[in-house]
matplotlib code that plots the C-alpha trace (Angstrom):
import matplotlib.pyplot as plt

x = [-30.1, -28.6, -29.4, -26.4, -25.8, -25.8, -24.0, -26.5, -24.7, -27.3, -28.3, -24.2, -25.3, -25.6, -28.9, -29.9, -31.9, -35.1, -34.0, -32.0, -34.5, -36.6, -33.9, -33.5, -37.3, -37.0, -34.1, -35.8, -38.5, -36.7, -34.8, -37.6, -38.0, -33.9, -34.2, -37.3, -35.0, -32.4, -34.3, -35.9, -32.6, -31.0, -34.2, -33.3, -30.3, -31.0, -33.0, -30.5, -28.2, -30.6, -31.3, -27.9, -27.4, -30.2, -28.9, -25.3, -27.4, -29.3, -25.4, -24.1, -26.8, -26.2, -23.1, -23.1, -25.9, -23.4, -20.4, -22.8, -24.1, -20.5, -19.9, -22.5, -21.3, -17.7, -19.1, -20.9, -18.5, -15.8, -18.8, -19.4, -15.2, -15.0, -18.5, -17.0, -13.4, -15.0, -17.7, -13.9, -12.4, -15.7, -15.6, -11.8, -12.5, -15.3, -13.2, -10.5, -12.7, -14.2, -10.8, -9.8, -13.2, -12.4, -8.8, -10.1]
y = [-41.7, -42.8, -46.7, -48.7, -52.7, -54.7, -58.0, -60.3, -62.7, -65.3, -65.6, -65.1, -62.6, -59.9, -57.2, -55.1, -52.2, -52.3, -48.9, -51.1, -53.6, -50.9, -49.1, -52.6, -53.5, -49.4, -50.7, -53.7, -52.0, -49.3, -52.5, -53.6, -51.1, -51.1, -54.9, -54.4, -51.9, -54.3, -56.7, -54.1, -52.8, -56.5, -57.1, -54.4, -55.1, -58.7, -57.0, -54.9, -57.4, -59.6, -56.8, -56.0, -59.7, -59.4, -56.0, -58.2, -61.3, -58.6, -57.4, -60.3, -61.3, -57.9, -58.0, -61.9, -60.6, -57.5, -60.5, -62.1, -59.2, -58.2, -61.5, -61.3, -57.9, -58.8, -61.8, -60.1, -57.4, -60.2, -61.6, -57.8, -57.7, -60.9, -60.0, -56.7, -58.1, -61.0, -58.5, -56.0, -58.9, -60.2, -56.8, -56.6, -60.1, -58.8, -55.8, -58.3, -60.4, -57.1, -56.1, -59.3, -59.7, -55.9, -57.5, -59.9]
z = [93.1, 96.5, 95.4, 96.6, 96.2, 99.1, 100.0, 101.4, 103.8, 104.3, 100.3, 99.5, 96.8, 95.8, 96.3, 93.6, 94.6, 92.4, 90.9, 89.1, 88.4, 86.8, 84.7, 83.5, 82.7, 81.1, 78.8, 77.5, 76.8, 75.0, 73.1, 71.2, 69.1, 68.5, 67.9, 65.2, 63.6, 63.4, 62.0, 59.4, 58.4, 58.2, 55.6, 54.2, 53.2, 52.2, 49.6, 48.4, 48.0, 45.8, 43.4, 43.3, 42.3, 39.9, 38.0, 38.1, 36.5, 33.4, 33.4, 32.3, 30.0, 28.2, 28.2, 26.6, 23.4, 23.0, 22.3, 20.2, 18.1, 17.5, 16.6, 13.9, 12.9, 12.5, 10.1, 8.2, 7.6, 6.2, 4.1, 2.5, 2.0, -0.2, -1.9, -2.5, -3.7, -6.2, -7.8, -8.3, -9.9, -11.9, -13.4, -14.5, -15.7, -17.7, -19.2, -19.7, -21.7, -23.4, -24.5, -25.9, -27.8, -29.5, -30.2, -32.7]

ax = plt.figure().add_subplot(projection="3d")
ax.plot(x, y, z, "-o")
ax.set_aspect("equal")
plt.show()
């Protein structure tokens, strides 16, 4: 390229050779596309998170009417042991009495 900086006495600063000045007016160009990306991605993943927040929340619900369902399933199988104990002894009772009746 052959573009060298200069020192500008008079200004005290430095002089940037516009080859510079148009790889720099190149690259900003060539940034907004980069910088949409970025932005797309970042939506992107915004996103994701909240349906990842949204399975955890249908997760959780699940999870709380499985408990509750068990629950009810565990109850109901200690209501179908006594039922199933009293009709046993209700029946021996019934022999019992049987027996004794065919005794007298």
């Amino acid at each position: 390229m052959g573009a060298r900086l200069a020192f500008d006495r008079g200004c005290h600063a430095w002089k940037v050779p516009s080859v510079f000045k148009d790889t720099e007016k190149r690259d900003a160009v060539h940034m907004q596309p980069s910088m949409a990306a970025l932005e797309e991605a970042q939506k992107a993943i915004q996103q994701l998170f909240g349906k990842i927040k949204d399975i955890k929340d249908k997760a959780e619900k699940s999870e709380q009417m499985v408990k509750e369902i068990t629950r009810d399933i565990k109850q109901l199988d200690h209501a179908k042991r006594h039922l199933t104990t009293s009709i046993t002894t209700l029946n021996h009772l019934h022999m019992l009495a049987g027996g004794v009746d065919s005794l007298e």
